[in-house]
N, C-alpha and C positions, 0 to 999 in steps of 0.2 A: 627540619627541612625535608620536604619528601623530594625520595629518591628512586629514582629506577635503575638498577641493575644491567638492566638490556641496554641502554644506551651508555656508549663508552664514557671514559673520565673527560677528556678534555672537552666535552660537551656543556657549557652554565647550568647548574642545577634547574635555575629557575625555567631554562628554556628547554628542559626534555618534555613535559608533557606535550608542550607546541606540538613539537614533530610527530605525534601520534595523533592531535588532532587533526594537522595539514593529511596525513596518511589517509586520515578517515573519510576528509574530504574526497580525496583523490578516489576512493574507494568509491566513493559512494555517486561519484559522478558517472564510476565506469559500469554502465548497465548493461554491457551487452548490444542493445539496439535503447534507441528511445524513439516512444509514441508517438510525442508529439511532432515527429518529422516523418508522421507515417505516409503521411500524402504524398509526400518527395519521392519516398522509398516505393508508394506502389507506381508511380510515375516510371520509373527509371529498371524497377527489376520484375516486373511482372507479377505481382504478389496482390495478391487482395486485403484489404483493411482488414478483413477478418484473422488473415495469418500474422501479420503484423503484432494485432492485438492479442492471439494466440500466443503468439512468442514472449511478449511483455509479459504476459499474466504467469507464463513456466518461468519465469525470473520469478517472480512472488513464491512461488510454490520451491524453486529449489532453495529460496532465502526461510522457507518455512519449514524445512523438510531439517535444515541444518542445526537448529535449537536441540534436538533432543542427545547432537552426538557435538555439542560445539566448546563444553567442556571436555570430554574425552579427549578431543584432540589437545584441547588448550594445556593439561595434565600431559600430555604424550609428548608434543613439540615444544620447542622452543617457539618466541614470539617471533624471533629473527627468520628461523624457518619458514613458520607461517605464512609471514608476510612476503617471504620470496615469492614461494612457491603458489599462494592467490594471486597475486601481481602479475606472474607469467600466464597461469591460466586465463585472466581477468583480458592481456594481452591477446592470449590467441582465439579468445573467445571473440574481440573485438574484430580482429582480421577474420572471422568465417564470417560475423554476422554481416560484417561489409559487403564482401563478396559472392554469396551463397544466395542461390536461389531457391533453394531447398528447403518446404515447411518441414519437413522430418528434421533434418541439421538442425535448421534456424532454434526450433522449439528446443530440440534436446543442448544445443551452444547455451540457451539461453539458461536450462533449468542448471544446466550443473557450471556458468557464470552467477547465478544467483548464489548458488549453495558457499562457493568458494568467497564471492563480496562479502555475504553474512558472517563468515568465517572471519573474513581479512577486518573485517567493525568491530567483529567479539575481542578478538588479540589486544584492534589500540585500546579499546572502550575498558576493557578490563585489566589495561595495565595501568591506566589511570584512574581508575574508580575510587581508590583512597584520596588523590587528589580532590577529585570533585567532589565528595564526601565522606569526611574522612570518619563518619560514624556508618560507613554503607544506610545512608537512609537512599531507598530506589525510587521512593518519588519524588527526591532531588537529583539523583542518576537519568532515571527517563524523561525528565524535563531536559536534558543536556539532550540524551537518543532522539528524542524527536524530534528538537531544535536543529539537530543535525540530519535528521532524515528529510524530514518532512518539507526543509527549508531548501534539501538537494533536490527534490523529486523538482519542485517550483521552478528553479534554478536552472538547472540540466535542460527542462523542454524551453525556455529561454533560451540557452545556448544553442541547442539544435535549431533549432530555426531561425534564428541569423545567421550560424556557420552555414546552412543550407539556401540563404538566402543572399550572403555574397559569395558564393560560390556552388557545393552542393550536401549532400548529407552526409558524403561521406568524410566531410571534412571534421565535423565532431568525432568521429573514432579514430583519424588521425589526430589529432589535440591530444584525446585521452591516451591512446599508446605511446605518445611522448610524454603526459607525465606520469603512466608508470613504469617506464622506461625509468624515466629522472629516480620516481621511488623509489625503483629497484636497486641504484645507484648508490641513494643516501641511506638507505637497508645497510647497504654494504660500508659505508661509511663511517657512518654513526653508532649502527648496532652492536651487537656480537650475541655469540649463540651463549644462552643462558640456561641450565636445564631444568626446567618446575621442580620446584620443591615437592612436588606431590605428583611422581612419575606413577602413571597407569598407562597400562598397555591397551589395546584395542581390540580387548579380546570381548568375546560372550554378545557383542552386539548384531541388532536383528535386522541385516542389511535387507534381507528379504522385506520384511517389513517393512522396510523404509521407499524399497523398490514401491511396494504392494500401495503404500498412500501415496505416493505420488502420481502413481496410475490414476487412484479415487479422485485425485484433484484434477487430475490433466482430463479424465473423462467427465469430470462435471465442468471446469471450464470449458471443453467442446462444445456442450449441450448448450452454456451459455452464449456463447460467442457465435456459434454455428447456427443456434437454432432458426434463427428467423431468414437464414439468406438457405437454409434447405428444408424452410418453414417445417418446422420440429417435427412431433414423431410420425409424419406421415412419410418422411425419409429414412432409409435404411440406416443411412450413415450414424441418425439420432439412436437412433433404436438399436445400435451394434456400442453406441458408444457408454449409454446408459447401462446395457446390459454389462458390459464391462467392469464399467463403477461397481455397481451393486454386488456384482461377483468378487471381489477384490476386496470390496468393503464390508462380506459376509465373509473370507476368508478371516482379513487383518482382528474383527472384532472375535470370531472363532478362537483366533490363535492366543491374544487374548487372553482368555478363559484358561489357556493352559501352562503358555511358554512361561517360563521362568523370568526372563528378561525381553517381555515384547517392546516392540520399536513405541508404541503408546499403547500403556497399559490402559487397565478399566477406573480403579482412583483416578490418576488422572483425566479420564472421558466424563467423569461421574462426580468432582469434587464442584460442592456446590459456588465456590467462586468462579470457577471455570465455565459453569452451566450460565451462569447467571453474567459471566462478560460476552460469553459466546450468542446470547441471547440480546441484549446488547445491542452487541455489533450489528446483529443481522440486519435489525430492527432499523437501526441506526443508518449504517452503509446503504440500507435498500432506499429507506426514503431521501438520503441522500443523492443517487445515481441520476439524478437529473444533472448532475455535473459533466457527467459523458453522455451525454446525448442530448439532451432538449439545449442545454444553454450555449454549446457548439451550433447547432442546427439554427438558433435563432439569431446568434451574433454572426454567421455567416451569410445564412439565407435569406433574412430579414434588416437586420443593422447591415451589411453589405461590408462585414468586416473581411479584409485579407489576414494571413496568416501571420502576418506581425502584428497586425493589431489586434489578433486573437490570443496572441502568446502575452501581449504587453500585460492581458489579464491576469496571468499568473502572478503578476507584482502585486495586486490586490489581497490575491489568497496567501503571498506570499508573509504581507505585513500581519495579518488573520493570525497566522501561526506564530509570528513570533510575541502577536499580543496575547494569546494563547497560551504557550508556552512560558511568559512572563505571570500570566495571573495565575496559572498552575502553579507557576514556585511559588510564589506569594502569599495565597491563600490555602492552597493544597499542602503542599509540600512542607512549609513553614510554619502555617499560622491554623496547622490540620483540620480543618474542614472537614467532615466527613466526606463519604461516597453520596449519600442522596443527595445532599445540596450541590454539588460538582453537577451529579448527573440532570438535573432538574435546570439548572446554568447552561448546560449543552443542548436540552432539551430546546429553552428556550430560543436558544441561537439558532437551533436547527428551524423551529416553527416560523421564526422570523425573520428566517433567510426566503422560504416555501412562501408565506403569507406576501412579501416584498413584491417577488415574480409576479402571484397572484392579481396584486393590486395595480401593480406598477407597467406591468410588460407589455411595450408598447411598440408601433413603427417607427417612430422618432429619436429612442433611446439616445442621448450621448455617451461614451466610451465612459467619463467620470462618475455619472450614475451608477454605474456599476459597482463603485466601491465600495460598499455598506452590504450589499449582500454575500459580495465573495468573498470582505474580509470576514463577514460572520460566518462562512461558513468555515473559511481557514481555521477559526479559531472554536468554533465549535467540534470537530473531527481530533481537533490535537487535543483538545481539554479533553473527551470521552478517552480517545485512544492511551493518553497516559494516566488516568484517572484506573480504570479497568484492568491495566497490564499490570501496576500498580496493587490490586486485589488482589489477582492471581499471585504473585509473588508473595501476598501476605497468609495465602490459601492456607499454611499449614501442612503441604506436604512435603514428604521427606526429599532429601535432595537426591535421589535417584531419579524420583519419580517430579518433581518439578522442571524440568526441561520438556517432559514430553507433553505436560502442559502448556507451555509454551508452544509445542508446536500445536497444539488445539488451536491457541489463541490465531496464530499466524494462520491460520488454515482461514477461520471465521472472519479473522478481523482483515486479515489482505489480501486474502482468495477469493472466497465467497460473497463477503461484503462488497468486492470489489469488482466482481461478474454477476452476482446475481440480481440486484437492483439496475444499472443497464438492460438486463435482460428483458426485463417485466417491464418496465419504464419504455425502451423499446418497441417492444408488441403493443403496448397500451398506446403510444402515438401512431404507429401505425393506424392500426383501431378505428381509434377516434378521431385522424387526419382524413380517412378511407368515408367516416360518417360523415362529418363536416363538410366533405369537397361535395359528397353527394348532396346535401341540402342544398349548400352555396349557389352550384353553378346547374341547380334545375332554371331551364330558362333563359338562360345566360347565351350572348353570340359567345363565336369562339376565339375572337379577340379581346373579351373578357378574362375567357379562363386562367391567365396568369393574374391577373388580381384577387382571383378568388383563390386561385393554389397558396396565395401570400395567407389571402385572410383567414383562409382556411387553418392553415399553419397557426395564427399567432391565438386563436380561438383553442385550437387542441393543447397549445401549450400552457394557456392561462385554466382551461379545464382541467388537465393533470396537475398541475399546480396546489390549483383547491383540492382534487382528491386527494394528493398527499397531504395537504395540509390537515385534513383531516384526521388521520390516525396518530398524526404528529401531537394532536392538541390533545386527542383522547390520550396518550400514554403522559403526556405532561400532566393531565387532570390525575392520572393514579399515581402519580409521584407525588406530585402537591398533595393530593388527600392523606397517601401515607406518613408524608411529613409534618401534615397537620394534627393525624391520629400519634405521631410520636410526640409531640411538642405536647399533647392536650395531654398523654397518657402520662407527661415526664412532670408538668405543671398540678395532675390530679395527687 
């Protein structure tokens, strides 16, 4: 029977890990701020979409920044500790984001509420990790992680926008500080402080370091997030924020070169699993990012959805993921697949979600239409995303240096991926909406011009659509060849 330590005796064997997954939940629900009630929030505190989205994205960046010291800690404290002390910060984090009108706050509440959730998921996650598999296989591990991540992200912008909708936004950050209020309680309850078998102290780590990439991320998310509303680098602001990065990110790789213990070494910037999910990702996420912008813009603008009937989409991508997550264990995980056939399967999903748009995206849309492409892409982003993290974990590097790969992966796969396709996606509707309206309404009286700003719209979307579609098929045609050229070579 497996057993944990950390939770006291009169606790049912059977029911200790529960309580570290309800923890996880609770965790992972407490974001800081959530996006999808950004409308309400710039409604009510004066904040523009862009800080909002600014704020969310430094949660990514502090939940990526924490991989490379989330052993150190986990070796130095107890879990009971841990989980106090994320819970409290996760708490006061919630109360600034509330009430703070401050992008400087809001951003920095957010990054070091990321770094502390990341923390409070590693403690439950890996107090139960023998549970869930008790041979540590981690592509039955991360099939749990993202079943549980991916399935909150869904979940949480659900909840914000009904709690916002019978009442107002800030009613979701009261919810969440009542139950980790409650967690904090059943901490204390149930736990007891237990001390690692394998006590390391916190010393020799490269906080600098650590300061110095989070700068790198927080000034390439600027450039992303900012650029098109101080239309990029004709504005100082861009051009002060890049210079930044760059400088930061010629120091971090410098140091590098010499420190004995840098915050992310060069094996890990440089191991070829790492190059090759971070490559990936990019690839992946970018022709994805129609998901924040075009398909928001169309089901608002066009389908004339309101903001429940925007959210109710997330149930789509929701079920995406967890048939995702299911054919991951099953084929992946179980019955081992390789990496090319996974990736080739996501590939797929991806071009088929792109192609749908393409063919399909119309004035008419009904709400139920919709579910075929949002559950493919649900379930396309969870199949790459644990398929990759998955590699990297099997990369081969030493367990010093395998956490800071981790944070590579977090930087590409949740940062980058995750601003830089909006960005470009973005600009290119601009673009090509700014083209389109000009053909359209040559000609035109001007009680026309609102049917043509519509048709205008739904023309630029089905245009980007096809362009993405395109690079989508070409990198599935070099997967397919090369697994044709393996089969041919294995068969010769």
């Amino acid at each position: 029977m497996f057993e944990i330590p950390d939770v006291r005796d009169f606790v049912p064997t059977r029911l200790k890990p529960w309580i570290f997954i309800i923890f996880v939940i609770i965790v992972q629900f407490s974001g800081g701020l959530y996006l999808a009630a950004a409308s309400d929030m710039v409604g009510t505190t004066g904040l523009m979409q862009e800080d909002i989205l600014m704020a969310g994205y430094a949660s990514l960046i502090g939940l990526a920044i924490n991989f490379a010291v989330m052993f150190r800690i986990k070796f130095r404290f107890s879990t009971y500790s841990q989980l106090l002390v994320c819970a409290t910060v996760l708490i006061i984090s919630l109360i600034i984001c509330s009430v703070t009108d401050s992008v400087v706050i809001l951003v920095t509440t957010c990054l070091i509420a990321g770094f502390f959730r990341m923390q409070a998921t590693f403690a439950c996650n890996s107090t139960i990790q023998l549970w869930l598999t008790p041979t540590r296989d981690m592509s039955v591990f991360f099939c749990y992680v993202y079943l549980i991540v991916e399935s909150v992200i869904q979940l949480s912008g659900i909840a914000a926008i009904y709690s916002a909708f019978h009442l107002d936004w800030e009613l979701m950050h009261l919810i969440m500080i009542g139950a980790l209020a409650l967690m904090i309680l059943l901490i204390q309850i149930l736990l007891r402080p237990v001390r690692p078998h394998m006590f390391i102290p916190l010393l020799g780590i490269d906080w600098l370091g650590a300061f110095l990439w989070s700068v790198v991320m927080l000034a390439f998310t600027f450039v992303c997030v900012y650029g098109n509303y101080f239309d990029w680098f004709s504005a100082p602001e861009i051009c002060i924020a890049s210079l930044i990065g760059l400088t930061c990110l010629s120091i971090n790789l410098v140091r590098a070169g010499y420190l004995r213990h840098p915050y992310i070494s060069w094996p890990a910037m440089t191991n070829r699993n790492v190059v090759r999910a971070s490559v990936i990702y990019l690839i992946f996420f970018t022709l994805l990012g129609t998901e924040h912008v075009i398909e928001h813009s169309y089901a608002a603008s066009i389908l004339g959805f309101d903001e429940t009937n925007l959210i109710d989409l997330n149930w789509y991508v929701f079920f995406g993921i967890l048939a995702g997550c299911a054919f991951t264990y099953i084929f992946f995980a179980r019955r081992k697949w390789g990496y090319l056939p996974m990736t080739i399967i996501g590939f797929c999903c991806l071009a088929a979600y792109l192609a749908w748009f393409y063919f399909n995206i119309d004035f008419n849309l009904e709400k139920q239409q919709l579910i075929l492409p949002l559950f493919t892409r649900g379930f396309a982003s969870v199949t790459i995303s644990i398929v990759f993290l998955t590699s990297i974990v099997r990369s081969g590097l030493p367990f010093m240096v395998f956490p800071q790969a981790l944070v590579v992966n977090g930087f590409t796969g949740a940062v980058m991926g995750a601003t830089l396709g909006p960005a470009i996606i973005g600009e290119l509707l601009t673009h090509t909406m700014a083209k389109n309206l000009t053909v359209l309404s040559e000609g035109i009286s001007p009680d026309l011009l609102a049917s043509a700003q519509t048709q205008a719209l739904i023309i630029s979307c089905k245009e980007i659509y096809g362009l993405l579609l395109i690079p989508a098929l070409l990198f599935l045609v070099i997967l397919l060849t090369r697994a044709a050229t393996k089969l041919k070579f294995f068969h010769s």
